[in-house]
C-alpha positions in Angstrom: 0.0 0.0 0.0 1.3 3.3 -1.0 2.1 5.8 1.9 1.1 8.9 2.5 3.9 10.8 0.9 3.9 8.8 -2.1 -0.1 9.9 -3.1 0.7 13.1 -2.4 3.5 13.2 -4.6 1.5 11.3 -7.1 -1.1 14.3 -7.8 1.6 16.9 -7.1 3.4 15.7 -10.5 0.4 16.4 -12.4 0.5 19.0 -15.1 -0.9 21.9 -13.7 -0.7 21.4 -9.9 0.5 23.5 -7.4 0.1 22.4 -4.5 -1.3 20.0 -2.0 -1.7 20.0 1.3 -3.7 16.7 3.8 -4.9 18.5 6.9 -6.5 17.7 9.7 -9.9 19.0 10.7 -7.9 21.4 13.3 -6.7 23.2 10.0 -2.9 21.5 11.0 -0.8 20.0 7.7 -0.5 16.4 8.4 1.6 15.9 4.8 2.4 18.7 2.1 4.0 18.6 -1.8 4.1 22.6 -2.8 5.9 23.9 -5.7 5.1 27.3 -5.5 3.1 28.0 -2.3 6.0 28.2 0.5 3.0 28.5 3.0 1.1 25.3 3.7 0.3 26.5 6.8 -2.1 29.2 5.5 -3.5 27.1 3.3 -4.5 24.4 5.8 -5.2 26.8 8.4 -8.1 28.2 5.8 -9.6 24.5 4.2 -11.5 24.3 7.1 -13.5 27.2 7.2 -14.2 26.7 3.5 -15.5 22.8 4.1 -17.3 24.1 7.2 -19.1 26.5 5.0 -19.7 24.1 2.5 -21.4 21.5 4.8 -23.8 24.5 6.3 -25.2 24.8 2.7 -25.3 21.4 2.1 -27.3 20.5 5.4 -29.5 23.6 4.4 -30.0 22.2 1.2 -30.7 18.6 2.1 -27.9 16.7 0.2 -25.7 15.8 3.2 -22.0 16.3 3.2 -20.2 18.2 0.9 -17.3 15.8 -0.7 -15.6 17.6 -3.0 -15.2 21.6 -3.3 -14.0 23.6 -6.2 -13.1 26.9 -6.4 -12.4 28.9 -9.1 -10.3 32.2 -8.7 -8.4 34.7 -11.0 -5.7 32.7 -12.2 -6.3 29.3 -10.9 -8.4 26.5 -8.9 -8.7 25.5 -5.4 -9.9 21.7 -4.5 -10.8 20.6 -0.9 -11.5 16.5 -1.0 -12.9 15.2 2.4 -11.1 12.1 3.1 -13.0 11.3 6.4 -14.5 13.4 9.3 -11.1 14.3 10.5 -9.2 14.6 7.5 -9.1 16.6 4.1 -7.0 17.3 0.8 -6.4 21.0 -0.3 -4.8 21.1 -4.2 -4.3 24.4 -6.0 -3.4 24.0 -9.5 -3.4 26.5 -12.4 -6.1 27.8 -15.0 -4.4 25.6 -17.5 -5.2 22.6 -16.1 -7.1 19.4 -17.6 -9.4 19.5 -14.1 -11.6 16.4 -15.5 -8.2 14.0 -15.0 -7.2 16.2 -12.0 -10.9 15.2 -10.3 -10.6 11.8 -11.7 -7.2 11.0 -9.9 -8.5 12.6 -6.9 -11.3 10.6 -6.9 -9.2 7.1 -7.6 -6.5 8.4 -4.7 -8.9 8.9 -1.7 -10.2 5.6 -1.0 -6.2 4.8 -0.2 -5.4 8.1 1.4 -8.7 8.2 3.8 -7.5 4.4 5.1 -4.1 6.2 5.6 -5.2 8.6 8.2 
């Protein structure tokens, strides 16, 4: 079974990616790949707020919990993946990139990564 470091570093070699950052609920990194981000910090410290939002609409809407979130900014997308009540995935990666095969991979990678933590 692949570790921890080794998924990461899978989807952080995809074209387009910048970063990605497994949290904790607590907004603490538990593993980080980032290129260009020098902060994973930041960025874990925020996922949570995000997802927290995210579940408030989704309970308010009656579809349950929110699994995956996308975001799409200026120059770029933001991703948070839930990978269990405790634990979630943050990946930024650029406008450019082919975000049906980033999804896809994310979607093939958390079954392995949620038994991880």
């Amino acid at each position: 079974m692949p570790t921890l470091r080794e998924l990461t570093e899978t989807i952080q070699q995809r074209p387009g990616v910048r970063s990605v950052v497994l949290l904790g609920a607590d907004g603490l990194v538990i593993e980080t790949q980032d290129s260009e981000h020098e902060d994973a910090d930041a960025l874990a410290a925020r996922a949570p707020a995000v997802a927290s939002a995210a579940r408030q609409l989704g309970a308010a809407a009656g579809v349950g919990e929110a699994q995956f979130i996308l975001l799409e900014f200026e120059s770029g997308y933001g991703i948070i993946m839930r990978l269990s009540s405790q634990a979630m995935l943050f990946v930024s990666a650029a406008g450019d990139v082919t975000l049906s095969d980033l999804l896809f991979d994310l979607r093939s990678h958390r079954g392995p990564m949620a038994a991880l933590v």
